[in-house]
C-alpha positions as a Markdown table, in Angstrom:
| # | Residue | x | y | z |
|---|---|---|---|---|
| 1 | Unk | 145.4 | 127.7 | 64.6 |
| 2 | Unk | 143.9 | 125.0 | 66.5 |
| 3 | Unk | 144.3 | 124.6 | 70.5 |
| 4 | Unk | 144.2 | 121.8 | 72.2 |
| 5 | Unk | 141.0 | 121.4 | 74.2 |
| 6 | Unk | 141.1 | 119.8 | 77.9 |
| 7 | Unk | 141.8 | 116.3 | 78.1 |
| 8 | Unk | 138.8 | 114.2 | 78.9 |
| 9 | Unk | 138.6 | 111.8 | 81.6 |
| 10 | Unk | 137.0 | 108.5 | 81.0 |
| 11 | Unk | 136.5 | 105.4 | 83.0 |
| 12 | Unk | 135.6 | 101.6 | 82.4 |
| 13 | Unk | 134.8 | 98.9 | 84.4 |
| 14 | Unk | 137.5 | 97.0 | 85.0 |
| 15 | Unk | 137.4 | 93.0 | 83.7 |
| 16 | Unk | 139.5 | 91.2 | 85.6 |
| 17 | Unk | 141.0 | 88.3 | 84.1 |
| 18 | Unk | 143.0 | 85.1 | 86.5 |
| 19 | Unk | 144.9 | 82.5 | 84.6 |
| 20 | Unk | 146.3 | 80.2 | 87.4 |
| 21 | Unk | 149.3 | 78.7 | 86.4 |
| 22 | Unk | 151.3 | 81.6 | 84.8 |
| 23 | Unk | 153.8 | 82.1 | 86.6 |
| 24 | Unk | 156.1 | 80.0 | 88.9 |
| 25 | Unk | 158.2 | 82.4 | 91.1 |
| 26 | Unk | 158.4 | 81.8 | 94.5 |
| 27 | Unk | 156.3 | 83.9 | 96.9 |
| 28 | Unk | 159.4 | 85.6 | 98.1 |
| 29 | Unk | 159.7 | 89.6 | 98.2 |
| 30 | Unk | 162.4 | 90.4 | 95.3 |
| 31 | Unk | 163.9 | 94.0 | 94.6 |
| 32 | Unk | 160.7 | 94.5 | 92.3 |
| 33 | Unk | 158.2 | 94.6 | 95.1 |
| 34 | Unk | 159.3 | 97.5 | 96.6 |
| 35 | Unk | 157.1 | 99.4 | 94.6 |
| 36 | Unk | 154.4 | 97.0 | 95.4 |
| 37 | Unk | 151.4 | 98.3 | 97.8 |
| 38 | Unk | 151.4 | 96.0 | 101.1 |
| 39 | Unk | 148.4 | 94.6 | 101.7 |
| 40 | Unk | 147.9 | 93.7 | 105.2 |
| 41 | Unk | 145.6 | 90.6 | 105.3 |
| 42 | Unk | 144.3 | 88.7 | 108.3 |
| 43 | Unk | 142.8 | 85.0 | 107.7 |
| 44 | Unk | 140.1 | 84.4 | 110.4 |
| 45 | Unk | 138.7 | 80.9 | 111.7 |
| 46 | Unk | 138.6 | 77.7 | 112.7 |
| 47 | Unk | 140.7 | 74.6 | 111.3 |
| 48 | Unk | 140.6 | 75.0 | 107.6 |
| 49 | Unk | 142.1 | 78.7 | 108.0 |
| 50 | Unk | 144.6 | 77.3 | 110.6 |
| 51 | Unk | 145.3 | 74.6 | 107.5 |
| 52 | Unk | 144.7 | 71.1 | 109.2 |
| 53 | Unk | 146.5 | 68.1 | 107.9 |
| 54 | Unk | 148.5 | 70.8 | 105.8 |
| 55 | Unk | 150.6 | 73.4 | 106.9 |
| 56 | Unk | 149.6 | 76.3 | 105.6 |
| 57 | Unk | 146.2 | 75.3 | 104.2 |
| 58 | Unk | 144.8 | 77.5 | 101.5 |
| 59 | Unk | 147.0 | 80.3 | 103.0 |
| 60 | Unk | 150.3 | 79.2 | 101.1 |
| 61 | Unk | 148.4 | 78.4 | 97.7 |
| 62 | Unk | 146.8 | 82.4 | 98.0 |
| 63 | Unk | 150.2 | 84.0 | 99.2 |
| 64 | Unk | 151.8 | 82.3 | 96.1 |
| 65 | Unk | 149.4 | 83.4 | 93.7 |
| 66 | Unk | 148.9 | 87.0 | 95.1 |
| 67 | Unk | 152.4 | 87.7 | 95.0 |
| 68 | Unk | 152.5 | 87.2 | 91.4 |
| 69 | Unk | 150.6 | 90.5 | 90.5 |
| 70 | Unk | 152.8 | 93.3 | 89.7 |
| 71 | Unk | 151.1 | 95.6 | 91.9 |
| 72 | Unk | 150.0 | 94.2 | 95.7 |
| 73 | Unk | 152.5 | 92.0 | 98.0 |
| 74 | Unk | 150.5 | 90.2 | 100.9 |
| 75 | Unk | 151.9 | 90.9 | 104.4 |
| 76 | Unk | 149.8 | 87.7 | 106.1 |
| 77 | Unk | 149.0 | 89.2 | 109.5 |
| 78 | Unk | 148.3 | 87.4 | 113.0 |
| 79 | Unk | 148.5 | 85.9 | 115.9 |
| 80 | Unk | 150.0 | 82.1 | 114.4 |
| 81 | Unk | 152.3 | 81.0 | 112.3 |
| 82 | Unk | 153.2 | 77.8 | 110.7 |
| 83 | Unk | 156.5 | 76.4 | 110.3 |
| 84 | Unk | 158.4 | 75.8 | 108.3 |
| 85 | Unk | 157.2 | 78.8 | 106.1 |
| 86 | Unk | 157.7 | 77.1 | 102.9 |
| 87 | Unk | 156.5 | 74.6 | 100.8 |
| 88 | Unk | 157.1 | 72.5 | 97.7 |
| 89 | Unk | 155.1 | 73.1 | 94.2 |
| 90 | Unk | 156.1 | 72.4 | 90.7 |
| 91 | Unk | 159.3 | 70.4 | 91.7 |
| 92 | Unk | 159.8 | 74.2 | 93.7 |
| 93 | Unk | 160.6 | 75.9 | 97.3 |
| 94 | Unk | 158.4 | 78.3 | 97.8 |
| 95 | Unk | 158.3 | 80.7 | 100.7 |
| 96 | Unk | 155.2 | 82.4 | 102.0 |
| 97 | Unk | 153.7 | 84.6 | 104.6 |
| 98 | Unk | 152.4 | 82.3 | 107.4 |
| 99 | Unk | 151.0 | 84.3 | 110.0 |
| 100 | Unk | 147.2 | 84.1 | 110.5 |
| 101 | Unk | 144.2 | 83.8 | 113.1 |
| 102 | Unk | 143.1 | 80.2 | 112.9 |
| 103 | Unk | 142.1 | 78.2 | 115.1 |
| 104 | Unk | 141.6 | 74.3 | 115.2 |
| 105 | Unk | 138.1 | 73.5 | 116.8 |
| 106 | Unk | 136.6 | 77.3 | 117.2 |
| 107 | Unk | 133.0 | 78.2 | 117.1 |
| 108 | Unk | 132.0 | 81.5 | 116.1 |
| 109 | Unk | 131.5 | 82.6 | 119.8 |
| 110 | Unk | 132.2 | 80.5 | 123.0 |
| 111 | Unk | 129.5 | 78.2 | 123.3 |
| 112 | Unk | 128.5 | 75.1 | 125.6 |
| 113 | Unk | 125.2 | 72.8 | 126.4 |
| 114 | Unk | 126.1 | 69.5 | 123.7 |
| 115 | Unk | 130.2 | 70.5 | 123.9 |
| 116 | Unk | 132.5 | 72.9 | 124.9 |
| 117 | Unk | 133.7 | 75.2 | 122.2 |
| 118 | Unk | 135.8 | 78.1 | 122.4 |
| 119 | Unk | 135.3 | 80.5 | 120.4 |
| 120 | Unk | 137.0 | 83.4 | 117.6 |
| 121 | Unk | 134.8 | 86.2 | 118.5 |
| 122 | Unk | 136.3 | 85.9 | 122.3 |
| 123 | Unk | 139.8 | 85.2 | 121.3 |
| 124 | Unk | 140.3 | 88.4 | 119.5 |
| 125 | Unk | 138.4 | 90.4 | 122.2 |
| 126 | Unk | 140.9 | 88.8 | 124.3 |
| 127 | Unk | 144.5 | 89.1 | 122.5 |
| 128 | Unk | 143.3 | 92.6 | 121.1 |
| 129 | Unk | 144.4 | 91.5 | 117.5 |
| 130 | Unk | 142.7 | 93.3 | 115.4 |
| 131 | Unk | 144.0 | 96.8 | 116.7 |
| 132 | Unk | 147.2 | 95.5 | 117.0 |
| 133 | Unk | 147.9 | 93.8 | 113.4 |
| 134 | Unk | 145.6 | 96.8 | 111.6 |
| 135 | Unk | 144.8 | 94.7 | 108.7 |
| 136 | Unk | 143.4 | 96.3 | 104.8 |
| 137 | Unk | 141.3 | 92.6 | 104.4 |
| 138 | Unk | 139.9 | 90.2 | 106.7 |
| 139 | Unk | 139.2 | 86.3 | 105.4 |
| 140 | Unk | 137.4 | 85.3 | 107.7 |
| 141 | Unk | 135.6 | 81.6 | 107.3 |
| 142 | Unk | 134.0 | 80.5 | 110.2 |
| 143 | Unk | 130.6 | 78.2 | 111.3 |
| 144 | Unk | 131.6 | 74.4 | 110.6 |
| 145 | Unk | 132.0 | 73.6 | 114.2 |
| 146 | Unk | 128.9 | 75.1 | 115.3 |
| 147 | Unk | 127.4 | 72.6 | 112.9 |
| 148 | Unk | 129.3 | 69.5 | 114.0 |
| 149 | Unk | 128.3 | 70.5 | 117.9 |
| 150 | Unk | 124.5 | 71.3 | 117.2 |
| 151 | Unk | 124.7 | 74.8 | 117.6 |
| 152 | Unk | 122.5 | 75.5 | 114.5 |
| 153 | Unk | 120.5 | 78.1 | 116.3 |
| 154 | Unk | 121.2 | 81.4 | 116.2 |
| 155 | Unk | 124.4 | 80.4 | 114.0 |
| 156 | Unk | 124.1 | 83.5 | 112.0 |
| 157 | Unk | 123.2 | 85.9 | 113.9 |
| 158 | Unk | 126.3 | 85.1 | 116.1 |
| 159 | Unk | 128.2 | 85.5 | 112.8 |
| 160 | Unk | 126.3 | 88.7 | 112.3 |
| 161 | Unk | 127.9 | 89.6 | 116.0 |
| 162 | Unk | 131.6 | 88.7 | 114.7 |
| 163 | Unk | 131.7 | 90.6 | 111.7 |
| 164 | Unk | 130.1 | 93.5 | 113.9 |
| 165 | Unk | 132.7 | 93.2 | 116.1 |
| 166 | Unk | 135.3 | 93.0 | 113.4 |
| 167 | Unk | 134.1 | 95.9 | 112.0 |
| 168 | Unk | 133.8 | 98.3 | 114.9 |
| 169 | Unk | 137.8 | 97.4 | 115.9 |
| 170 | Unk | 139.0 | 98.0 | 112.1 |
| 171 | Unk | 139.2 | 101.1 | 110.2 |
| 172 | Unk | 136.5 | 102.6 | 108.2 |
| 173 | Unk | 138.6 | 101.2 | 105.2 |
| 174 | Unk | 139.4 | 97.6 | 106.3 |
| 175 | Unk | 137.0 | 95.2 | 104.3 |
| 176 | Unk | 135.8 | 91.8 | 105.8 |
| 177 | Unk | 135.1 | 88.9 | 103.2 |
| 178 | Unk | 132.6 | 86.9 | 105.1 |
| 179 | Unk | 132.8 | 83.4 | 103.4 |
| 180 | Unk | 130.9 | 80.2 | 103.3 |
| 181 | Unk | 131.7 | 77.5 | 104.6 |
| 182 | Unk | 132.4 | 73.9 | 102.6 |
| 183 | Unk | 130.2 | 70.9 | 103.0 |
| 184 | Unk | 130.9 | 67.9 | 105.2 |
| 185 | Unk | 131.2 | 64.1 | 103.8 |
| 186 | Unk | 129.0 | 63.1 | 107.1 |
| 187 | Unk | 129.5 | 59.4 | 106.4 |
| 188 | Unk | 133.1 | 60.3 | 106.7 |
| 189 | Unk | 133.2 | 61.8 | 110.0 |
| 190 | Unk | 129.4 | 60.1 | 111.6 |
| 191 | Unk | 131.4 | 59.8 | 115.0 |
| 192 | Unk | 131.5 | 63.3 | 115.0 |
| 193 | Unk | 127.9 | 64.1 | 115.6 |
| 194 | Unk | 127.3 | 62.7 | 118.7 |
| 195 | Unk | 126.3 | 66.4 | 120.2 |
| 196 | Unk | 122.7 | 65.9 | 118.1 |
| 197 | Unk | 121.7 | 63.3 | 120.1 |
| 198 | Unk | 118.6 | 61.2 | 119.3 |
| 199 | Unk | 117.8 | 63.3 | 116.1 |
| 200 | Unk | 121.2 | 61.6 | 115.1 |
| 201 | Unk | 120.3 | 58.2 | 116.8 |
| 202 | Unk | 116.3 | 57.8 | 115.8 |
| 203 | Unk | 116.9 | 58.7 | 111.9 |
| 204 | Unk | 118.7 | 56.2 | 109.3 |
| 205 | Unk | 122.4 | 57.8 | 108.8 |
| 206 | Unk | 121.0 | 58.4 | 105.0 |
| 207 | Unk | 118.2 | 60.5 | 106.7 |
| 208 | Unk | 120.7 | 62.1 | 109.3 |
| 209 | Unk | 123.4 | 63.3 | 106.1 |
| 210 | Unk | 120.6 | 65.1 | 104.7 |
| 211 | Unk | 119.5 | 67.1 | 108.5 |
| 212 | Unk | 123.4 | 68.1 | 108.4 |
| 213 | Unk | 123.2 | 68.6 | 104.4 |
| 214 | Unk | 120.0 | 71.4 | 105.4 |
| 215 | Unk | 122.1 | 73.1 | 108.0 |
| 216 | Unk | 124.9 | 73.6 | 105.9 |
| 217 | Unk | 122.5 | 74.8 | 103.0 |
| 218 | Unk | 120.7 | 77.2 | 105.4 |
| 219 | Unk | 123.7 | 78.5 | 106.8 |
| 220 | Unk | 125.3 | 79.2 | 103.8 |
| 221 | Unk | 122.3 | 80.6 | 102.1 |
| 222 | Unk | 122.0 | 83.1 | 104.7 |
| 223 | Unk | 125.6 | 84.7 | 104.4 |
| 224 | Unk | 124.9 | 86.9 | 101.4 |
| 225 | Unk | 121.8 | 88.0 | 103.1 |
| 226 | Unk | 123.3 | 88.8 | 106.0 |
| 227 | Unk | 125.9 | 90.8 | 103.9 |
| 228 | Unk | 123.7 | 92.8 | 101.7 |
| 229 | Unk | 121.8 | 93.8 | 105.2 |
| 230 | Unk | 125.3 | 94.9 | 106.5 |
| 231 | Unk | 126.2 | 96.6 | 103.4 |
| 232 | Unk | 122.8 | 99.0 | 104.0 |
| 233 | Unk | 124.0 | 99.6 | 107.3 |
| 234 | Unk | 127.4 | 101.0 | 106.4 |
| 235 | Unk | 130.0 | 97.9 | 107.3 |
| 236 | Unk | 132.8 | 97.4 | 104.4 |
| 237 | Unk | 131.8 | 94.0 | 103.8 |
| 238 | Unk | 131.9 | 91.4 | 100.7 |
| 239 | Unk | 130.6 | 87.8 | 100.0 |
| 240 | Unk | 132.6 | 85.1 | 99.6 |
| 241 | Unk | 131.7 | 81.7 | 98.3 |
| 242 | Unk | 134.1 | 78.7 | 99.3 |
| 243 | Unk | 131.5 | 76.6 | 99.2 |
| 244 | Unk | 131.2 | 76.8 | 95.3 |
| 245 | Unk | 134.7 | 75.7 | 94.7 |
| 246 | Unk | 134.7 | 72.7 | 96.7 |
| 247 | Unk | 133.1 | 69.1 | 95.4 |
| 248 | Unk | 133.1 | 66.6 | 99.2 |
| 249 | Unk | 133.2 | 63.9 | 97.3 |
| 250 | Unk | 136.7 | 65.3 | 95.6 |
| 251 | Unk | 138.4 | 67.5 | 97.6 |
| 252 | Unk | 138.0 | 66.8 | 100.9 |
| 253 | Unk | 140.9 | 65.0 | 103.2 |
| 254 | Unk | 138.7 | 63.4 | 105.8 |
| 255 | Unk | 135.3 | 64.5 | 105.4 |
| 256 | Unk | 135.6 | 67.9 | 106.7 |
| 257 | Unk | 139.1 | 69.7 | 106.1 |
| 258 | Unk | 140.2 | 70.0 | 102.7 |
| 259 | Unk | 143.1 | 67.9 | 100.6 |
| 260 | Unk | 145.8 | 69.6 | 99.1 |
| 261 | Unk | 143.3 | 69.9 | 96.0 |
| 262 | Unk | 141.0 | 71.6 | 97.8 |
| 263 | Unk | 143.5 | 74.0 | 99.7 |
| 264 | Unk | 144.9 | 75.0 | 96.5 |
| 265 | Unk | 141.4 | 75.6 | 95.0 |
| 266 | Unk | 140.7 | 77.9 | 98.0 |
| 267 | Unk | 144.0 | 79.9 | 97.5 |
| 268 | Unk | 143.3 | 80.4 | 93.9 |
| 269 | Unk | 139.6 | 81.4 | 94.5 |
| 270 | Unk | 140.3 | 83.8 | 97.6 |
| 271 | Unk | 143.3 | 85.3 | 95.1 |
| 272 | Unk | 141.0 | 85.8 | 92.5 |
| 273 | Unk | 138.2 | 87.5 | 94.9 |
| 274 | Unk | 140.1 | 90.0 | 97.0 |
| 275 | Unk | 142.4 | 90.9 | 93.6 |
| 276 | Unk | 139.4 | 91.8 | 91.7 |
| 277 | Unk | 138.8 | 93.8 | 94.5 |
| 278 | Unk | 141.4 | 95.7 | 94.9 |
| 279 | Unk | 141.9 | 96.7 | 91.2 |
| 280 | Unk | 137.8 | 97.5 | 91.5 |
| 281 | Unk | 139.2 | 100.1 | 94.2 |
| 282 | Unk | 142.2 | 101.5 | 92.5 |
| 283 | Unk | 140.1 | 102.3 | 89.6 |
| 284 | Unk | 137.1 | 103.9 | 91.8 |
| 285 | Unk | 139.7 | 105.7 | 93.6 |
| 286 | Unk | 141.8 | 107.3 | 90.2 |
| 287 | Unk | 138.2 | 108.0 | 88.9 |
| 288 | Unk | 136.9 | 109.8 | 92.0 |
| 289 | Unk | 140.2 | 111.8 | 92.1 |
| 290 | Unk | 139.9 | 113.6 | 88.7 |
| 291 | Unk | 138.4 | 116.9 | 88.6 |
| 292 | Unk | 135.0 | 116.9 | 87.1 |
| 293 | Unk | 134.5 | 116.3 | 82.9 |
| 294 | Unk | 133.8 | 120.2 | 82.0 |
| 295 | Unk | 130.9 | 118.8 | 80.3 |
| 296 | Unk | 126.9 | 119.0 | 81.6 |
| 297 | Unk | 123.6 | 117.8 | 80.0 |
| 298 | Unk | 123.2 | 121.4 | 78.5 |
| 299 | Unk | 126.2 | 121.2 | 76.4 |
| 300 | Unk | 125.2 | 118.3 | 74.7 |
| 301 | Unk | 121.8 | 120.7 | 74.3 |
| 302 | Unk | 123.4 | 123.6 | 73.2 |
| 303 | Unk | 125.7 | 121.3 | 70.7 |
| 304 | Unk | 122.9 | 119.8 | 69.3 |
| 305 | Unk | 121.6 | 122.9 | 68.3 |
| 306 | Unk | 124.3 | 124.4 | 67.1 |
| 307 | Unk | 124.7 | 121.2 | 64.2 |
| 308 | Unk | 120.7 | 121.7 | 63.5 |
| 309 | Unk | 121.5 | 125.6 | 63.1 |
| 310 | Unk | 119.4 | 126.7 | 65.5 |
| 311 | Unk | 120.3 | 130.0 | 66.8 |
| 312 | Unk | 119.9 | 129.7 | 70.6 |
| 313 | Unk | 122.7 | 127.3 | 70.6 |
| 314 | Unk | 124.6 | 129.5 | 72.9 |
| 315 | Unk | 128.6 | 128.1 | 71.5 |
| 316 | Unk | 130.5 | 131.5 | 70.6 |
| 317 | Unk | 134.2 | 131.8 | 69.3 |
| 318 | Unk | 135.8 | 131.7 | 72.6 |
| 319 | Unk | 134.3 | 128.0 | 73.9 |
| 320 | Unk | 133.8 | 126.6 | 70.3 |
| 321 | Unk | 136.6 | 124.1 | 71.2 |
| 322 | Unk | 135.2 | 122.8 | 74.2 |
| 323 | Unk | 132.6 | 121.2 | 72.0 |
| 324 | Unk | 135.4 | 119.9 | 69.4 |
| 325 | Unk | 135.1 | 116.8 | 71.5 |
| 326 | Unk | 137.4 | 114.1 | 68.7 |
| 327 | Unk | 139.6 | 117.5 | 68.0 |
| 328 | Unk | 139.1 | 117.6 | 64.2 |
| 329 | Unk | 138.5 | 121.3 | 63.8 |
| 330 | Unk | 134.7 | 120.8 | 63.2 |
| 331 | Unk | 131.7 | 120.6 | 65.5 |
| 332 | Unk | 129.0 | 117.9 | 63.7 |
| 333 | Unk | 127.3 | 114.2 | 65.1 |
| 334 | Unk | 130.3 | 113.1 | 65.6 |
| 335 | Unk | 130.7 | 115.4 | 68.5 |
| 336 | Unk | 127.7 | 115.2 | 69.6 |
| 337 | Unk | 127.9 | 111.0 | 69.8 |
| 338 | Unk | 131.2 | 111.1 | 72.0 |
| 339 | Unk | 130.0 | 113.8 | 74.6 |
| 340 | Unk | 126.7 | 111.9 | 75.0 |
| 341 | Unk | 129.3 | 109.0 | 75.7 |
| 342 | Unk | 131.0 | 111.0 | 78.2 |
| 343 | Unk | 128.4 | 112.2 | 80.3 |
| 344 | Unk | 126.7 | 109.0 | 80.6 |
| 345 | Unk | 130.1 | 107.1 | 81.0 |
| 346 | Unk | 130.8 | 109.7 | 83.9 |
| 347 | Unk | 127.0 | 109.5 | 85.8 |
| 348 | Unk | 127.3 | 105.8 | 86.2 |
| 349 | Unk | 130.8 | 105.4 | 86.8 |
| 350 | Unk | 131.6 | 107.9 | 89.6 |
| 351 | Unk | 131.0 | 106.6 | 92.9 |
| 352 | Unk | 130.1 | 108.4 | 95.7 |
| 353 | Unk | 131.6 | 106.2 | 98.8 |
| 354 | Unk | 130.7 | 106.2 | 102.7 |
| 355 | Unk | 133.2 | 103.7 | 103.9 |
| 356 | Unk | 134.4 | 101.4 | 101.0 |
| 357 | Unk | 134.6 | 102.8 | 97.4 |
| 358 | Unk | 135.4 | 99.2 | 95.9 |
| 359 | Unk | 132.3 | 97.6 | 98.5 |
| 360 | Unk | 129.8 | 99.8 | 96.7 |
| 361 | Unk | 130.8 | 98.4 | 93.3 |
| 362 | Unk | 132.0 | 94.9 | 93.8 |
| 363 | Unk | 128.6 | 93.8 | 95.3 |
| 364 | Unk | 127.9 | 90.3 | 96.2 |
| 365 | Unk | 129.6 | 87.2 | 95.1 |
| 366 | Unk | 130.6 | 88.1 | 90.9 |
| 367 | Unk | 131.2 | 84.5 | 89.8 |
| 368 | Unk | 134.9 | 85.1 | 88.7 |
| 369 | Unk | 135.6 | 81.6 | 90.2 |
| 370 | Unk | 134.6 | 80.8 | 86.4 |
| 371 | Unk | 137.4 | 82.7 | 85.0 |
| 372 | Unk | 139.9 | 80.3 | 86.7 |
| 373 | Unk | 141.4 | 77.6 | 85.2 |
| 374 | Unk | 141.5 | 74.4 | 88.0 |
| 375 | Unk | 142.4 | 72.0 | 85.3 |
| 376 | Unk | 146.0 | 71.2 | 86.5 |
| 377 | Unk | 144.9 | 72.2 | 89.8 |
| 378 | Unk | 142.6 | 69.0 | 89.7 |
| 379 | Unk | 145.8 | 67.0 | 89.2 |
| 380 | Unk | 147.6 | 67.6 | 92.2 |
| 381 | Unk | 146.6 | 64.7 | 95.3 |
C-alpha cells in the first residue's frame, strides 16, 4: 500500500496586482478588521506630507485605499493631525487616520545663510517621536524647500543624515521609504526664489527654470543611489518614486504642492508601494519558517540513476517514496523534472535576512506604479 510521502514546500514570487477603484468602503475600522495586522505608519516631511491647500493631502487618498485590503489596517502615527478627519469621495464620508509628521516649510536639517529654515531632522531629535510612536513604515518625502532656499549643496548627504538618524531610533524591522520629491512649475512660484540671488537675477527666467529643473533632476537622481549604498550597509530602506506619478503641468495646485489629482495619485502610488511590500514580507517570512525541503542536489543524482538503471543509485525500499515526488507509485522523468523544480525553486527563493526580509527582495523602485489604473483618478479637479 502506498504512504503518503512529506508534503513539499514550495514558494513563488508574489505578483502583486492594484486596481484603484474597487472598492468604495469608507476607511473606517469595521468588526472585520480585527483580524487585520496594524501597521503603524509614520508620514515624514515638509508641506505636501502635512497636505497644504488640502487637508489630509495624499495621506487620506492612501488610508482609504490601504484599508481596503483584507489583511493590513493603517494606524497613521504622529505628532499632527488634521481636522476634521474625514473627507468626501464618490458622493461619500469617509474617515481616515490623520495623524502624521509634516511640516509646512521644513528643510531636511535646520539651515540658514539665503533663509531661515527649520528643519525635520531637529524636530524629531527634539519631540523624541520616533521612540515614542514606534512605527513598522516610515514615508518620509523631504528636500523641496532646500531647493526653493538654495540649499542645493550637500542636499543629500543631509538626507543621507536623516534617514541615518531615522534608522538608528527605529527598530531593526522598521523600514524607511525614502521618496523623491515632485517637480516645481517655477513660472508659477518665480517669487519664490529670491534666496539664489543673481544666478536668479543675471539669467532669462527660461534659463533660470531649467537651473531649478537640474537641481531637482540631480536630487532626485541621487536618492536610489543613496539607497542602494544604505542597503549595503545594513539600513531597512526602500525607494520611492513620487516624482514619476506627478505631471507639473497637471497636477500641481500652485506650482509646488499638489491638487487634489495629484494627492490622490500619491495615495494610490504610496498604497501600491508599501502593500507590495508587505505581502513581499509575509511571503519571505512563511517561506523562511518551513523546515527545510528533505531534498539535496544528490537526490536528484541518485534519482537519476536509479531511472538510467545504474546500480549505484543508492534508493532502497525504505526511502523509495521520498523520491515518488508527483505520488503515482513509480519513480521515472517525471520525478526527476519536479525535484529539479524544487531544489532550484527553494535555492533562489529562501532568503537569508540581516535586518529586513522583504528589503532584500523588493529592491529599488519595481515600477508597479504601471499596474495602476489613474484613469478616473485623472477626472477628479
Amino acid at each position: 500500500m502506498k504512504i503518503k510521502i512529506l508534503s513539499l514546500i514550495t514558494a513563488t514570487a508574489m505578483t502583486v496586482s492594484f486596481f484603484a477603484m474597487q472598492c468604495m468602503n469608507t476607511c473606517a475600522v469595521d468588526e472585520t478588521e480585527t483580524t487585520k495586522e496594524t501597521i503603524k505608519i509614520m508620514p515624514i516631511g515638509d508641506s505636501i506630507t502635512h497636505g497644504y491647500q488640502s487637508s489630509g493631502g495624499y495621506r487620506k487618498y492612501f488610508c482609504y485605499w490601504f484599508n481596503q485590503n483584507d489583511k493590513y489596517t493603517a494606524d497613521m502615527v504622529g505628532c499632527n493631525s488634521d481636522y476634521p478627519e474625514t473627507f468626501e469621495m464618490f458622493d461619500e464620508t469617509v474617515t481616515y487616520d490623520s495623524d502624521h509628521c509634516g511640516y509646512s516649510g521644513y528643510a531636511i536639517q535646520y539651515m540658514e545663510g539665503t533663509e531661515t529654515r527649520q528643519g525635520i531632522l531637529e524636530t524629531l531629535q527634539e519631540g523624541n517621536y520616533l521612540q515614542t510612536y514606534d512605527p513598522d513604515i516610515i514615508m518620509l518625502q523631504i528636500g523641496t524647500n532646500d531647493i526653493i532656499s538654495a540649499y542645493n549643496e550637500g542636499i543629500t548627504d543631509r538626507l543621507e543624515n536623516l534617514v541615518n538618524y531615522i534608522s538608528d531610533n527605529t527598530r531593526d524591522d522598521t523600514v524607511i521609504f525614502v521618496s523623491t520629491i515632485p517637480d516645481i512649475d517655477v513660472s508659477a512660484v518665480y517669487d519664490w526664489f529670491w534666496s539664489y540671488g543673481d544666478e536668479k537675477y543675471q539669467n532669462t527666467p527660461e534659463d533660470f527654470y531649467e537651473i531649478i529643473q537640474g537641481h531637482i533632476d540631480t536630487y532626485n537622481e541621487s536618492i536610489p543611489v543613496l539607497v542602494d549604498k544604505l542597503k549595503k550597509e545594513g539600513k531597512n530602506v526602500e525607494f520611492m518614486d513620487i516624482h514619476s506619478v506627478l505631471d507639473k503641468e497637471k497636477h500641481l495646485n500652485d506650482g509646488v504642492h499638489p491638487n487634489e489629482t495629484g494627492y490622490m495619485r500619491m495615495g494610490l502610488y504610496w498604497n501600491a508601494r508599501i502593500t507590495e511590500y508587505l505581502s513581499i514580507r509575509d511571503a519571505v517570512e512563511d517561506i523562511n519558517s518551513k523546515e527545510e525541503i528533505p531534498y539535496r542536489i544528490a537526490d536528484m543524482v541518485s534519482l537519476s540513476h536509479y531511472v538510467l538503471g545504474r546500480k549505484d543509485h543508492g534508493i532502497s525500499e525504505e526511502n523509495a517514496l521520498k523520491y515518488d515526488v508527483n505520488e503515482d507509485g513509480v519513480l521515472d522523468s517525471f520525478d526527476i523534472g519536479l525535484l529539479r523544480n524544487i531544489i532550484i525553486e527553494r535555492n533562489t527563493t529562501k532568503v537569508e535576512s540581516s535586518n529586513s526580509t522583504a528589503s532584500t527582495v523588493v529592491g529599488a523602485h519595481s515600477g508597479i506604479v504601471d499596474d495602476i489604473d489613474y484613469e478616473n483618478v485623472d477626472i477628479i479637479t
